[in-house]
C-alpha positions in Angstrom: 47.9 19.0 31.0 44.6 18.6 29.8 42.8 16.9 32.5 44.4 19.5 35.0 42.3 22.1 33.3 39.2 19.9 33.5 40.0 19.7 37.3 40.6 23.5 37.8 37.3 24.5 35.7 35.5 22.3 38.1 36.9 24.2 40.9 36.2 27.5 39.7 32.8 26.7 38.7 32.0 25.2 42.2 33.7 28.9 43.6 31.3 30.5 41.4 27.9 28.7 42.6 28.9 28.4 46.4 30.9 31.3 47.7 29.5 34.0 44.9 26.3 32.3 44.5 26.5 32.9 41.0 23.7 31.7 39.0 24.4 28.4 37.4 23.3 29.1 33.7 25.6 32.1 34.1 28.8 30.3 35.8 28.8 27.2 33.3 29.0 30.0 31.0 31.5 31.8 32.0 34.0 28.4 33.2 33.0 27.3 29.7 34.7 30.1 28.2 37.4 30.5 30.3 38.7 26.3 29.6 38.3 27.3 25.9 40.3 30.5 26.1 42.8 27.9 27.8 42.9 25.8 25.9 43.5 27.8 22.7 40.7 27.3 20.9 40.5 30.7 18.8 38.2 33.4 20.1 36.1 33.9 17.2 34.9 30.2 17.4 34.1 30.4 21.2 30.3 31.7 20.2 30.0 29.2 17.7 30.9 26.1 19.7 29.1 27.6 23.2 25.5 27.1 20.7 26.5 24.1 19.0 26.9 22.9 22.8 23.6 24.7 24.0 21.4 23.9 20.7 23.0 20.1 21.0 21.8 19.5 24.5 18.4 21.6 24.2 17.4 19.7 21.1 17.7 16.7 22.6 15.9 17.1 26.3 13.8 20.4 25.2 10.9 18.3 23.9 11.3 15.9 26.0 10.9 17.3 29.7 9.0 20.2 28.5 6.3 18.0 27.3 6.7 15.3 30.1 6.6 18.2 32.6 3.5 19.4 31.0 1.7 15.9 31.5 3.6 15.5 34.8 1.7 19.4 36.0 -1.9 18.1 34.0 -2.0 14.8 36.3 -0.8 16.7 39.3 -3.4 19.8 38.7 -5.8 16.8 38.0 -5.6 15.0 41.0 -4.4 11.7 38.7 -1.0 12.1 40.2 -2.4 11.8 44.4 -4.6 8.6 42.7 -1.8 6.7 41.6 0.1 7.7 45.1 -2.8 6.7 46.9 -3.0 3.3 45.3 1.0 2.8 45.5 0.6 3.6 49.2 -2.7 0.8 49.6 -1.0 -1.7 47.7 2.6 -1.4 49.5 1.7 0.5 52.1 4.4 3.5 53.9 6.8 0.8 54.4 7.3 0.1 50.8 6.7 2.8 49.1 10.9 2.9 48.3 10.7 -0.5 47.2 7.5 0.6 45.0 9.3 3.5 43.4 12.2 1.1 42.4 10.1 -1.8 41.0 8.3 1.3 38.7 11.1 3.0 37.9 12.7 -0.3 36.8 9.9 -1.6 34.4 9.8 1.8 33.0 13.5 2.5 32.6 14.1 -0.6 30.9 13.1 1.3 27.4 12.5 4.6 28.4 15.4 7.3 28.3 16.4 8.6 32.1 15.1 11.9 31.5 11.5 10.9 29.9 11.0 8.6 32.4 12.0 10.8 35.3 9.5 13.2 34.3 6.8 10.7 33.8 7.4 9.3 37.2 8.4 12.3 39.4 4.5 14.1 39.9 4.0 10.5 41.8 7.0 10.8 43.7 6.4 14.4 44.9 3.0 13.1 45.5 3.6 10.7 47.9 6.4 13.0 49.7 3.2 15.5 50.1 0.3 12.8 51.1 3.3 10.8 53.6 4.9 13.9 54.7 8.2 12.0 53.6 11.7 13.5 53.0 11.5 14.1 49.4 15.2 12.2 49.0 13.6 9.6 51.0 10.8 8.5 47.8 13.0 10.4 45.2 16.1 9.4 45.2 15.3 5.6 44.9 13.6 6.2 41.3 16.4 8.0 40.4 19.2 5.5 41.3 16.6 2.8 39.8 16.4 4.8 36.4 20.2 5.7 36.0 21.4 2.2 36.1 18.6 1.0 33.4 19.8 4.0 31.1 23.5 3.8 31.5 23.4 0.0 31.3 21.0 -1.8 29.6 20.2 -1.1 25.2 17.8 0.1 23.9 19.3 2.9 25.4 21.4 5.0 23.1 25.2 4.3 24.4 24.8 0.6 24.8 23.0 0.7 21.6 26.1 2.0 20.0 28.9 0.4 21.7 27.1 -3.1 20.7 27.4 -1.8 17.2 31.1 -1.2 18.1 31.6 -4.6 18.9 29.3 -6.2 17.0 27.6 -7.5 19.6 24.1 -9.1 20.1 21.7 -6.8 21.4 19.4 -8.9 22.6 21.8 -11.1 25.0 23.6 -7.4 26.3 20.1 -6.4 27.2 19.8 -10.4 28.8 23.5 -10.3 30.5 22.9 -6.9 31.4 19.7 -7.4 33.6 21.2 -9.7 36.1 23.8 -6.9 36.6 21.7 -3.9 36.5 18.9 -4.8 38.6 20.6 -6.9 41.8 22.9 -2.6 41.9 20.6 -0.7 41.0 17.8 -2.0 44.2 20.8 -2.6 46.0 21.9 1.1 46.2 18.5 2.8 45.6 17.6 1.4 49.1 20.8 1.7 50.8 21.6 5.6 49.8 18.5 7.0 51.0 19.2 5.6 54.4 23.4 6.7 54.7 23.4 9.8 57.6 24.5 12.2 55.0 21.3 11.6 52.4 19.0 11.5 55.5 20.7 14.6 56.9 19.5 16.6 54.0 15.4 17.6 53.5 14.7 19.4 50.3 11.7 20.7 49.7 9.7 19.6 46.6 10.2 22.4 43.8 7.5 25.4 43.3 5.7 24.9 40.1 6.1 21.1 39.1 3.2 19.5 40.7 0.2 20.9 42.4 0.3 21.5 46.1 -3.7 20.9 46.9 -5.3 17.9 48.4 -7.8 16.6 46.2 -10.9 14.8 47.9 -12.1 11.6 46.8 -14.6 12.2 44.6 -12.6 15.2 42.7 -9.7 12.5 41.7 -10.1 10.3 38.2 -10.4 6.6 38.5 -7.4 4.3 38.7 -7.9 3.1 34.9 -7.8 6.7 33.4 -4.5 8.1 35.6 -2.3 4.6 35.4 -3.4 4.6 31.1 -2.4 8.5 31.0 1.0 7.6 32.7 1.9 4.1 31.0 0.7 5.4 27.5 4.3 7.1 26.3 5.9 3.4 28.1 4.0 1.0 26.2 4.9 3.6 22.5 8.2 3.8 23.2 8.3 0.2 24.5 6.8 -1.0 21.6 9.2 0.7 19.0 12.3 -0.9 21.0 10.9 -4.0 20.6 9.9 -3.8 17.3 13.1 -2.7 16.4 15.0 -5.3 17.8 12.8 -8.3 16.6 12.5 -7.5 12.9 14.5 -5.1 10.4 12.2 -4.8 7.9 11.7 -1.5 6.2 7.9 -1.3 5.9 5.5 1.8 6.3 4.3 0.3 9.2 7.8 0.2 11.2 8.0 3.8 10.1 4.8 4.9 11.6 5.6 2.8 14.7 9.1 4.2 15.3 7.3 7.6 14.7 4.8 7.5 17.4 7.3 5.9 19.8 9.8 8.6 19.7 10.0 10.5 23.0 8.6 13.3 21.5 5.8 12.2 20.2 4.8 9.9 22.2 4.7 12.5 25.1 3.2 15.2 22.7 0.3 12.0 22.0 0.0 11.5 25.9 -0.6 15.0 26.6 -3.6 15.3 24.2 -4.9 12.3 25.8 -4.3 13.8 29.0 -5.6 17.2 28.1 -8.9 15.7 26.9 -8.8 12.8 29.8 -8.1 15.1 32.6 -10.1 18.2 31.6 -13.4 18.2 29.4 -14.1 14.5 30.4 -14.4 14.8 34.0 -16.0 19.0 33.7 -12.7 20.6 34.0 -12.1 23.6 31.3 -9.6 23.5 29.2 -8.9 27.1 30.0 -7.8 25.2 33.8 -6.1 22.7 32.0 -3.9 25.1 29.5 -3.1 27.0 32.9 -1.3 23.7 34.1 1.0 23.4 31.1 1.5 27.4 31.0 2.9 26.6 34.7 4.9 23.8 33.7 6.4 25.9 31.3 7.4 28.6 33.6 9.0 26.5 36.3 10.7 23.9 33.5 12.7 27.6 32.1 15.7 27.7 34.4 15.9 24.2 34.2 16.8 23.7 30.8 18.8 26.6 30.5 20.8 25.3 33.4 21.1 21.8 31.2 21.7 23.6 28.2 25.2 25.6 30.3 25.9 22.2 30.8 25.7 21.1 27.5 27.9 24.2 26.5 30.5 23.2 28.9 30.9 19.6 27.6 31.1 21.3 24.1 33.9 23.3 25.0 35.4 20.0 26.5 35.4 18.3 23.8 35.9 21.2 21.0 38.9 21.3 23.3 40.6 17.8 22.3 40.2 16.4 25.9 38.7 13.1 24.7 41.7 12.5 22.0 44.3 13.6 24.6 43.1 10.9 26.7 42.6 8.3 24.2 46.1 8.9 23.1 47.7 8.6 26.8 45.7 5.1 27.2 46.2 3.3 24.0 49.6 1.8 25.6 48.0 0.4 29.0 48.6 -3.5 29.0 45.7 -4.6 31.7 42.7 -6.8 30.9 40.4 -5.7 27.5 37.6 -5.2 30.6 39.2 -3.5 32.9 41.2 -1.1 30.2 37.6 -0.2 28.8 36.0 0.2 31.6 38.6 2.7 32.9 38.6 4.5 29.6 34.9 5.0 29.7 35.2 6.7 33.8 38.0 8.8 33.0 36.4 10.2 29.5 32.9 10.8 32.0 35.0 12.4 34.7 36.5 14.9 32.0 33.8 15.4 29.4 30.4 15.0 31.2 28.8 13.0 28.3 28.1 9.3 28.5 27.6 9.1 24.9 31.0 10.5 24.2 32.3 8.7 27.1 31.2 5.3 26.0 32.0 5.6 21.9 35.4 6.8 22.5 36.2 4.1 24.9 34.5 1.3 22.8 36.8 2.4 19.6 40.1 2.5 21.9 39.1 -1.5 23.6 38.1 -2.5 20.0 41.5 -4.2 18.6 41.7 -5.2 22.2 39.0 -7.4 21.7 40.1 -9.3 18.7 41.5 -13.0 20.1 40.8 -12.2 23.6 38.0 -14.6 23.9 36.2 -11.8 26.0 32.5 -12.0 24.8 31.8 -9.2 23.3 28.4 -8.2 24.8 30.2 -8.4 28.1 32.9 -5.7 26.6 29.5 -3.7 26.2 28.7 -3.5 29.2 31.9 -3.3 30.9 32.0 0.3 28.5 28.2 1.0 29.9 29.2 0.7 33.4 32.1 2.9 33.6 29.9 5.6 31.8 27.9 6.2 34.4 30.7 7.2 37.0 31.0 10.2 38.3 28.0 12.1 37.6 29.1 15.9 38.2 29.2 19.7 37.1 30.2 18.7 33.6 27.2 16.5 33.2 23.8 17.9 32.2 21.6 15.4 34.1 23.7 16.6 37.1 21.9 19.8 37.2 18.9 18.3 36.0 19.0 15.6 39.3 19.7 19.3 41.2 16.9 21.1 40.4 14.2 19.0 40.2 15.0 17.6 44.4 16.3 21.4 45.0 19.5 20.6 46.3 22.5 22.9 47.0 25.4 22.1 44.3 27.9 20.5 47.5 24.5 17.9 48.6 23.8 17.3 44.7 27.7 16.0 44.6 27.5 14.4 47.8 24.0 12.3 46.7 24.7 12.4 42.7 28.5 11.8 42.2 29.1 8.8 45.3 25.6 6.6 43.8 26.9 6.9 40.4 30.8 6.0 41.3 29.5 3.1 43.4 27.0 1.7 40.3 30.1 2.1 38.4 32.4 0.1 40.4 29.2 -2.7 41.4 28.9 -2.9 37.6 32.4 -3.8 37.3 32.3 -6.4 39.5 29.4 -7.6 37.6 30.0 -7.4 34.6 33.7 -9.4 35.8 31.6 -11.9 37.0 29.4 -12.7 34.4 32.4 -13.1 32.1 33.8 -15.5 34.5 30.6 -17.5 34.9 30.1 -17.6 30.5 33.2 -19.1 30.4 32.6 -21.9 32.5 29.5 -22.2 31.4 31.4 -22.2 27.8 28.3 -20.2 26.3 
């Protein structure tokens, strides 16, 4: 049985890391060719699909956290990072510097994908777990909660983006229906989880490489203006494509050259030139000291993505492997509620596969003819599809190992933090999204 080999290759894999303390690039390796021998897919093609999986993955984070590490190490190396840490801790104060991280986190995740904006906000975060002498889980993990429940629910982000295009569904009024789900769970866990006995039993320590460890003075730090415009300038590009994209579809140079500049890429490539120049000849730094910083960025970001990039082998292999159709098959009998059915769909393809992107298409396409007649609305069968995407977070999933490495956790505490605040979005989500439907209805909207 198919999902029986997904459960075994989990075990094996967590054998490998924990008991052999086998590197993890190599052990999603070797699991990922062991399911595919298993699974029969013919040895010959094994190489072939363990790139497509690597180059798939690395193509689309490799720009995108190399460069926002690189502006993450400039700010930190520049002090810009402690400045904006310092002003989060005079406006808020220690006592709401959790509630701070979740209100940013939020406005940024809204457009921004979970990895770009994770390494945008994370120099602050280790900042403040430096200047407070906080646990690092403590100001951490509550940006992270914050940011995976803007990306797994909310469009512009690319699965509820495409399951509205399943269902024909509004954009606009997902994104609206969506908010009153996705913020009341995402602040409601991101300040409960840091505070269960098993989070606060755990104390990490910020990773080598990623931010600066100095204590700048004063003086030596650059204003307010200059480190908040460095940080919100790849937001407010990649903001302003979203937008513009959703509020006019006309095919003008113009669009082009905005959608341009607001890709991730770019837009972090354009913020660190800014930031280069900003943080280095503009306040007397050389930019011999400032191409030391991104050289360092690069060094410590290398096991990281090839650790994502296993990961992204692995799904490869899962999918290569015909998990997602076996499952589609076994479902496209159950006789429960259009909601519920593709909700479930969407956790079980996440638990098996890893990817929400696969998780979330393959569900939408099995719930379609389900919608037809139901009266269900259909921007509420969006997000019933987003919700259950995000469940489950675990070996399988690249931004698993990414949430590892970057707060230094052990494989068993990255499961025991990344896996339960994921399940329990899921299921909150649910509930919502239940809710909501309930509420349009009498509302007759």
């Amino acid at each position: 049985m198919p999902l029986v080999v997904v459960g075994i290759s989990v075990l094996v894999l967590l054998f490998l890391m924990t008991k052999l303390r086998l590197n993890g690039f190599a052990s999603l390796l070797l699991v990922a060719v062991g399911v595919a021998l298993v699974r029969g897919i013919p040895v010959a093609d094994i190489p072939d699909i363990l790139s497509k999986g690597i180059g798939g993955q690395i193509g689309d984070t490799m720009l995108t956290i190399g460069l926002g590490a690189m502006v993450g190490r400039v700010m930190g190396d520049s002090g810009a990072a402690q400045r904006i840490a310092t002003k989060l801790l005079a406006v808020c104060g220690p006592r709401w510097v959790q509630v701070a991280m979740v209100l940013t986190a939020m406005l940024i995740g809204v457009t921004m994908f979970y990895e770009v904006a994770f390494v945008i906000i994370v120099p602050v975060a280790f900042t403040l777990v430096r200047v407070t002498r906080s646990n690092l889980l403590w100001v951490g993990l509550p940006m992270s909660i914050a940011l995976s429940t803007m990306h797994s629910f909310l469009p512009p982000h690319p699965g509820p983006t495409a399951v509205a295009a399943t269902f024909h569904a509004s954009v606009g009024l997902t994104l609206f229906y969506g908010l009153f789900i996705a913020v009341p769970a995402g602040a409601l866990i991101a300040l409960v989880w840091p505070r269960l006995p098993f989070v606060r039993a755990m104390n990490p320590s910020v990773p080598t490489g990623l931010v600066s460890d100095r204590t700048f003075e004063e003086e030596e730090m650059p204003s307010t203006a200059w480190s908040l415009s460095v940080a919100l300038l790849p937001v407010v590009l990649i903001a302003g494509a979203a937008v513009t994209d959703m509020v006019t579809s006309a095919d003008t140079a113009v669009l082009h050259f905005v959608n341009f500049v607001g890709s991730a890429p770019i837009a972090l490539l354009l913020t660190l030139l800014v930031a280069v120049w900003a943080f280095g000849p503009r306040i007397g730094r050389s930019l011999e000291e400032v191409s030391a910083s991104c050289r360092g960025a690069a060094q410590a970001m290398a096991m990281i993505l090839l650790v994502i990039g296993a990961g992204g082998a692995f799904k490869q292999v899962l999918v290569d492997g015909g998990i997602s159709d076996y499952i589609k098959q076994a479902t496209s009998g159950w006789s429960v509620s259009p909601i519920i059915l593709a909700w479930l769909i969407a956790v079980i393809l996440r638990v098996a596969l890893g990817s929400a992107t696969v998780a979330v298409v393959t569900a939408s396409g099995v719930a379609l003819p389900l919608v037809a007649g139901s009266g269900i609305h259909a921007e509420i069968m969006v997000l019933a599809v987003s919700c259950g995407s995000i469940a489950f977070s675990h070996v399988n999933d690249p931004g698993f190992w990414m949430f590892k490495e970057y707060f230094n956790l052990s494989v068993i505490d990255a499961i025991k933090v990344r896996t339960t605040y994921t399940t329990v979005l899921a299921i909150l989500g649910l509930g919502g999204v239940l809710v909501m439907e309930r509420v349009l209805d009498v509302l007759n909207l």
